[in-house]
DOMARBA-894335 format. One record per residue (C-alpha): residue in one letter; x, y negated, z negated. Coordinates in Angstrom, 3 decimals. Each point is the difference from the previous one (the first is absolute). Layout:
N
+-----+----------+----------+----------+
: res :        u :        v :        w :
+-----+----------+----------+----------+
:   a :        X :        Y :        Z :
...
+-----+----------+----------+----------+
This chain:
63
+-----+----------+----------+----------+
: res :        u :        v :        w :
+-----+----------+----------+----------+
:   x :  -17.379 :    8.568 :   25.768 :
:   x :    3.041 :   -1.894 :   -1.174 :
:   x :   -2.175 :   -3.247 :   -1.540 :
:   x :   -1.346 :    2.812 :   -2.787 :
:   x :    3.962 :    1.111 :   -0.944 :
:   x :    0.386 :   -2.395 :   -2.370 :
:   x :   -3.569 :   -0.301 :   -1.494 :
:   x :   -0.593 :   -1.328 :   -4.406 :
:   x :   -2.807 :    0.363 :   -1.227 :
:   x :   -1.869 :   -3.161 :   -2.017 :
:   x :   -2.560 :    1.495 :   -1.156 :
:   x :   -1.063 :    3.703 :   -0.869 :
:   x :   -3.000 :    1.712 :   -1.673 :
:   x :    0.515 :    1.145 :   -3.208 :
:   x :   -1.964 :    2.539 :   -1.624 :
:   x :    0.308 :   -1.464 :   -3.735 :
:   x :   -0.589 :   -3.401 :    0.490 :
:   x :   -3.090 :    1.198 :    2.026 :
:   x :    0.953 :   -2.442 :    2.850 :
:   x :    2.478 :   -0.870 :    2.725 :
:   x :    2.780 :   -2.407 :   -2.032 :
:   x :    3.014 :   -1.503 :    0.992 :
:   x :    3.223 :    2.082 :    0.035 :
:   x :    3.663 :   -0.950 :   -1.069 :
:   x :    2.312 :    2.533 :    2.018 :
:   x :    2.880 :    1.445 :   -2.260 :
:   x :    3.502 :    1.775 :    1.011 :
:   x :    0.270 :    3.184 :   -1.471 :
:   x :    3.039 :    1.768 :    1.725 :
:   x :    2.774 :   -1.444 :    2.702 :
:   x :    0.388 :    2.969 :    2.398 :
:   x :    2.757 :    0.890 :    2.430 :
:   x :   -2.519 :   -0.735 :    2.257 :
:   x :   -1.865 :   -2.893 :   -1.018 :
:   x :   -2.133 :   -0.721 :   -2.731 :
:   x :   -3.063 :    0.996 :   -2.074 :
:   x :   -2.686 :   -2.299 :   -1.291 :
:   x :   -2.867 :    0.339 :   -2.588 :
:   x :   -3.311 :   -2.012 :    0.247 :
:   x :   -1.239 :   -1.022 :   -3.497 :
:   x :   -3.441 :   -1.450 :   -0.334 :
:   x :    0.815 :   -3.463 :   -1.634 :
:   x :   -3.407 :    0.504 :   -2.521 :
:   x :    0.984 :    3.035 :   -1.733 :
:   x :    3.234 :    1.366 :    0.805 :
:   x :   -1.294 :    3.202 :    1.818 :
:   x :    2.503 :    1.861 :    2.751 :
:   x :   -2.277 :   -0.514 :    3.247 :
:   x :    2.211 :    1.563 :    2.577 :
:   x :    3.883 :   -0.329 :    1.316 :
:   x :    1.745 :   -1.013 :    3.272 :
:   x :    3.360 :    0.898 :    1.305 :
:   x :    1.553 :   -2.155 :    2.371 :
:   x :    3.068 :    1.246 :    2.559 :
:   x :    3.488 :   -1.467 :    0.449 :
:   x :    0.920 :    0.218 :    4.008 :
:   x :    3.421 :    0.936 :    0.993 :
:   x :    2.456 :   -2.577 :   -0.947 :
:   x :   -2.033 :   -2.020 :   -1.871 :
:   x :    0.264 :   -0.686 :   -3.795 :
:   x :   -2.093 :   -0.028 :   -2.555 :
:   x :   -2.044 :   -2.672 :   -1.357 :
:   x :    2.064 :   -0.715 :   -3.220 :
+-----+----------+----------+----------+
């Protein structure tokens, strides 16, 4: 299942807006280990979930 590692989401369903709405994906903390992400519906602001992504051995982060 490696093609689903690195999965963002577009679009999620957010309980405020009533309706699924584009997302803009936000970093909230630079791990040791990688990184974690906030989804933010675009519409109203609203949290709508969080992803953490995973740095392999001897690779370097993303910044």
């Amino acid at each position: 299942m490696d093609q689903f590692k690195n999965l963002n989401a577009t679009h999620l369903y957010c309980e405020r807006c009533g309706m699924a709405t584009p997302v803009r994906e936000r970093l909230l903390l630079i791990l040791p280990d990688g990184e974690l992400y906030e989804y933010i519906c675009s519409r109203c602001g609203a949290s709508l979930g969080k992803r953490k992504t995973t740095i392999g051995r001897g690779e370097q982060p993303g910044y």
